[in-house]
PyMOL commands that place a pseudoatom at each C-alpha (Angstrom):
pseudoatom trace, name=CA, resn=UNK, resi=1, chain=A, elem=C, hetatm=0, pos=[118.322, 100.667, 105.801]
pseudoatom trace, name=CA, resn=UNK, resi=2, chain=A, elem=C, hetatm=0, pos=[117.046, 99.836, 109.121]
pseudoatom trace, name=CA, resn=UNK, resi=3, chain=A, elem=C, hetatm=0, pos=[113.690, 97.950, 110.217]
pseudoatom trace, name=CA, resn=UNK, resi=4, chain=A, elem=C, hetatm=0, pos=[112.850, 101.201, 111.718]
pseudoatom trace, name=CA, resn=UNK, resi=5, chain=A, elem=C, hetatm=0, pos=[113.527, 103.042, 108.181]
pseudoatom trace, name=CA, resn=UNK, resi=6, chain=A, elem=C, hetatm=0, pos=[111.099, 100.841, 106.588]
pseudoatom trace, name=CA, resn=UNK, resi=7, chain=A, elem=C, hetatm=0, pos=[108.171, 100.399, 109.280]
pseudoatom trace, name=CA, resn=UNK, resi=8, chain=A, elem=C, hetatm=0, pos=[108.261, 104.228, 108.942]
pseudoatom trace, name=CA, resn=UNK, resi=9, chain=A, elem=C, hetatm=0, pos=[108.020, 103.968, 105.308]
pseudoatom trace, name=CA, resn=UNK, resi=10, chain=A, elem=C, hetatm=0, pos=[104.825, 101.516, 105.663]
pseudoatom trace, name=CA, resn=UNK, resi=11, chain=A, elem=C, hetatm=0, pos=[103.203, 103.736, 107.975]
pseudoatom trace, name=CA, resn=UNK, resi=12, chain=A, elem=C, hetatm=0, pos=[103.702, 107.262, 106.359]
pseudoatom trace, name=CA, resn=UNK, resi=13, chain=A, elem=C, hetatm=0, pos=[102.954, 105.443, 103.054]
pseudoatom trace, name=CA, resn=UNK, resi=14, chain=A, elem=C, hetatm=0, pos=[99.468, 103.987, 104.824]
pseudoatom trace, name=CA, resn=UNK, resi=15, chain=A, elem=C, hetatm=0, pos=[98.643, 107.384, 105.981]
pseudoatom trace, name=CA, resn=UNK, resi=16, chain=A, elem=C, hetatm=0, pos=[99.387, 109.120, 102.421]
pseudoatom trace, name=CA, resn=UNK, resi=17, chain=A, elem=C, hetatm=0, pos=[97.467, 106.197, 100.789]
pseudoatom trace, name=CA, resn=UNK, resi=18, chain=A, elem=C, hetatm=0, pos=[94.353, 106.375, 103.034]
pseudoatom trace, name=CA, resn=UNK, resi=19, chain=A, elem=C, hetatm=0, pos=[94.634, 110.578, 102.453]
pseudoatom trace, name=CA, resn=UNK, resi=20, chain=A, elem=C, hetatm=0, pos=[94.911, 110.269, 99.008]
pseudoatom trace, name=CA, resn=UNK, resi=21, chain=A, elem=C, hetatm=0, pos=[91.799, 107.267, 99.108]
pseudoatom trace, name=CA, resn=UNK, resi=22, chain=A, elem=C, hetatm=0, pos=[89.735, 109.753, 101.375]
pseudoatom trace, name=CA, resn=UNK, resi=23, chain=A, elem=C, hetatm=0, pos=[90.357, 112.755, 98.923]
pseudoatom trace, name=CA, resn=UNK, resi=24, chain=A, elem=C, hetatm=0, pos=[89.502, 110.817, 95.782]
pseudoatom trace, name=CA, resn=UNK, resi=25, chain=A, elem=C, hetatm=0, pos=[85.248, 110.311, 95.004]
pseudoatom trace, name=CA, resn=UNK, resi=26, chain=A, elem=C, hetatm=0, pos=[84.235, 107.601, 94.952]
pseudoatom trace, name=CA, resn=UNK, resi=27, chain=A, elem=C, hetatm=0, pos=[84.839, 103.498, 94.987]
pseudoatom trace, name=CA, resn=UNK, resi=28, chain=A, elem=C, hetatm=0, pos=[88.403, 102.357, 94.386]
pseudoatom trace, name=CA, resn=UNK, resi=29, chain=A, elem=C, hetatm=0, pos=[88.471, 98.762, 94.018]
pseudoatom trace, name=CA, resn=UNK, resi=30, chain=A, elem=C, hetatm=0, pos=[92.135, 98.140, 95.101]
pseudoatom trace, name=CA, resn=UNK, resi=31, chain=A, elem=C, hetatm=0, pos=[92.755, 96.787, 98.108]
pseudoatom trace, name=CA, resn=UNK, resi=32, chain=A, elem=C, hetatm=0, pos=[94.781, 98.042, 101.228]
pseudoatom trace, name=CA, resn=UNK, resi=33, chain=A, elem=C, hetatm=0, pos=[98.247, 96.541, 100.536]
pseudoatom trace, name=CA, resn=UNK, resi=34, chain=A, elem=C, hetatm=0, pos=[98.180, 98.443, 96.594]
pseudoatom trace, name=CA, resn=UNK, resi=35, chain=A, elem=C, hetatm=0, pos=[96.971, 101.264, 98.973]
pseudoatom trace, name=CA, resn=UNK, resi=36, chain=A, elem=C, hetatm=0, pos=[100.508, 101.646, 101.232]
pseudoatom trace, name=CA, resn=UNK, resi=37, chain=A, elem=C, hetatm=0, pos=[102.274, 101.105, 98.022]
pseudoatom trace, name=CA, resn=UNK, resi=38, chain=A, elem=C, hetatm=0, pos=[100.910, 103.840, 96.380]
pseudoatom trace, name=CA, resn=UNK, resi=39, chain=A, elem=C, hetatm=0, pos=[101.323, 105.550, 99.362]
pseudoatom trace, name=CA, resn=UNK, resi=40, chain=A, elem=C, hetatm=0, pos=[105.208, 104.804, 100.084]
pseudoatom trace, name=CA, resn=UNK, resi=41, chain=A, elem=C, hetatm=0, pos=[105.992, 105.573, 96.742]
pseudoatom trace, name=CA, resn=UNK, resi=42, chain=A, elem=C, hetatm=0, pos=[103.934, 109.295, 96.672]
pseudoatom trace, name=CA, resn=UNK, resi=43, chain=A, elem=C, hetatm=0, pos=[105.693, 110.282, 100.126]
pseudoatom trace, name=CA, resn=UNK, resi=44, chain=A, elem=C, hetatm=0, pos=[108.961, 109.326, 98.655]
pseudoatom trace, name=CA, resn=UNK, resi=45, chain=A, elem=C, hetatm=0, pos=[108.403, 111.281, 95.135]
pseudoatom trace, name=CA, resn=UNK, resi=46, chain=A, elem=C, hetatm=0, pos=[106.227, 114.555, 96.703]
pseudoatom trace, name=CA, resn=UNK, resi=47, chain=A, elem=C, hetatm=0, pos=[109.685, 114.684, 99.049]
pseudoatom trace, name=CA, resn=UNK, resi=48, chain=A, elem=C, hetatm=0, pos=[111.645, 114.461, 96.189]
pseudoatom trace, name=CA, resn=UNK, resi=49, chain=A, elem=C, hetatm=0, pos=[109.881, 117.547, 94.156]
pseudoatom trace, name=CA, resn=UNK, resi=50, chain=A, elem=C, hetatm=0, pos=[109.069, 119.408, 97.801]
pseudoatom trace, name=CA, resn=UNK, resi=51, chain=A, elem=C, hetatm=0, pos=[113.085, 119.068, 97.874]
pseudoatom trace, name=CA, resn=UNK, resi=52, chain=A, elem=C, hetatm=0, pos=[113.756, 120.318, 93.847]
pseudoatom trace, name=CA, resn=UNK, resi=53, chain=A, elem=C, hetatm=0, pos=[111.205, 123.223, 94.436]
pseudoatom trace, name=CA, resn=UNK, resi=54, chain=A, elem=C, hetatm=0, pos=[113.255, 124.173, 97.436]
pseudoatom trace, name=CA, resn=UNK, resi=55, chain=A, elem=C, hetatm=0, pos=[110.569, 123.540, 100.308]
pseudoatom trace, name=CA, resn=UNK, resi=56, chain=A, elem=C, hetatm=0, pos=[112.175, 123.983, 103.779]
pseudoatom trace, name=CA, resn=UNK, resi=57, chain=A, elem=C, hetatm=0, pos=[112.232, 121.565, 106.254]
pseudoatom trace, name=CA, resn=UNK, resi=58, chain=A, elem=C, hetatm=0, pos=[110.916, 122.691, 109.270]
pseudoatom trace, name=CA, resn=UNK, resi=59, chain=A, elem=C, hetatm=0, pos=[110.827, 120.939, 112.686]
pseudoatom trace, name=CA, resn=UNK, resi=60, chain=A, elem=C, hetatm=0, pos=[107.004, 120.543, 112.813]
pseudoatom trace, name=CA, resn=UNK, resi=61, chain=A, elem=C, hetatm=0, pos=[104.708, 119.153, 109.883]
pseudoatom trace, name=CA, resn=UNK, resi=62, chain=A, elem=C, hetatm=0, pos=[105.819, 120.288, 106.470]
pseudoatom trace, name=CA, resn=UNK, resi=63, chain=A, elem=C, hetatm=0, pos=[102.225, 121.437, 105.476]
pseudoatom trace, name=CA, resn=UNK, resi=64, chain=A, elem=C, hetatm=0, pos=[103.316, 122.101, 101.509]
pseudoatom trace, name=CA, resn=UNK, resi=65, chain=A, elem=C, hetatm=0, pos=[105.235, 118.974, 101.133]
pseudoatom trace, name=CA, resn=UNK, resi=66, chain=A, elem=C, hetatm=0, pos=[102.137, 116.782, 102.793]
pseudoatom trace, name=CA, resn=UNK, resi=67, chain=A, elem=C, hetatm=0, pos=[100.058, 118.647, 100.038]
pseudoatom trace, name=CA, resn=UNK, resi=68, chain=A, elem=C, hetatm=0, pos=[102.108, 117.390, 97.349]
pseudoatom trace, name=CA, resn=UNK, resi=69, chain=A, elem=C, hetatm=0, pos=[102.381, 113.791, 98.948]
pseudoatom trace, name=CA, resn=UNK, resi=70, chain=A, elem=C, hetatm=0, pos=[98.647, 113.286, 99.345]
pseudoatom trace, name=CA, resn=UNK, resi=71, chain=A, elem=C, hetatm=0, pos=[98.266, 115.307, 95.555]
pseudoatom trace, name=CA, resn=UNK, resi=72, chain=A, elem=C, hetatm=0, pos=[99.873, 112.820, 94.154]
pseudoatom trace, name=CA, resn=UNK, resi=73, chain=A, elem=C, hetatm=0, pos=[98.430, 109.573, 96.239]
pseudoatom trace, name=CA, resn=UNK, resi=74, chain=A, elem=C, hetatm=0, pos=[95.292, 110.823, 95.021]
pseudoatom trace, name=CA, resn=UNK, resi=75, chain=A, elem=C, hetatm=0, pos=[96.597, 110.302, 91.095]
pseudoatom trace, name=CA, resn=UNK, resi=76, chain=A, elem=C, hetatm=0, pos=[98.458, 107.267, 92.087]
pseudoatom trace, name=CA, resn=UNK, resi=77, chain=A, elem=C, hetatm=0, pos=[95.161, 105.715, 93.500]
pseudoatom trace, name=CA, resn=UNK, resi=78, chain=A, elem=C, hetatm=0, pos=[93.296, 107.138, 90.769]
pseudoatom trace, name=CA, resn=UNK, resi=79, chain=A, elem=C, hetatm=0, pos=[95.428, 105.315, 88.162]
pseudoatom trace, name=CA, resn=UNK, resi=80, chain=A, elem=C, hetatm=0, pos=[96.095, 102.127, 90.047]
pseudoatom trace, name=CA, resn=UNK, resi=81, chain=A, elem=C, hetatm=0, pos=[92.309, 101.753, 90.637]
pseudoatom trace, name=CA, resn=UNK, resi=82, chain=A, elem=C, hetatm=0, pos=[91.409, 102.887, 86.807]
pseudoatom trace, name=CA, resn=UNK, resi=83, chain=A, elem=C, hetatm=0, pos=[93.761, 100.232, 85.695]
pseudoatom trace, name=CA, resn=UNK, resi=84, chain=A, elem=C, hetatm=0, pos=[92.811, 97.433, 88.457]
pseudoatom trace, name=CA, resn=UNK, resi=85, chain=A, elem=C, hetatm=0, pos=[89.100, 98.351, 87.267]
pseudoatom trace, name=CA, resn=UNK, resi=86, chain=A, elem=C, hetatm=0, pos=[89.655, 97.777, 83.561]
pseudoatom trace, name=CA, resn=UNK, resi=87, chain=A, elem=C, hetatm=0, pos=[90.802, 94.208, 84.014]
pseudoatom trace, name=CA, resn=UNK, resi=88, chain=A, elem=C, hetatm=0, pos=[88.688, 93.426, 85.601]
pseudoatom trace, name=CA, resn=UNK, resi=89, chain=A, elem=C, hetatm=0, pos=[85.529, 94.220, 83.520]
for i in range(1, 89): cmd.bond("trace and resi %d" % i, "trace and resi %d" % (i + 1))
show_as sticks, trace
zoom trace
């Protein structure tokens, strides 16, 4: 794993995470480090099922694998910030 592997990984996972943020109504009270976390770790799984479903890979933007990565930042903020919000109350 390279420095370049994993400054990719931050910013795709920033991108998802602010996508999935944007998507989602509302407040989310988690902050912008839980944000590329949730992030990394959507892009990594929505690759993983775009791969099992048998989603090409095409030279350009993979339009139905980016749906499934920000799909699923959008639960992954949704639970983080459900959770973060009920301890705090």
């Amino acid at each position: 794993m390279t420095i370049q592997t994993i400054l990719g990984a931050i910013v795709i996972g920033a991108i998802i995470g602010a996508l999935g943020r944007l998507v989602l109504p509302g407040r989310q009270p988690i902050g912008w480090l839980l944000t590329i976390i949730v992030g990394i770790v959507a892009a990594l799984v929505g690759t993983a099922i775009a791969q099992v479903l048998g989603v090409a890979t095409t030279p350009g933007i993979d339009w139905i694998e980016l749906v499934l990565q920000v799909v699923l930042a959008v639960i992954g903020v949704g639970l983080v910030a459900g959770i973060r919000g009920r301890t705090r109350a």
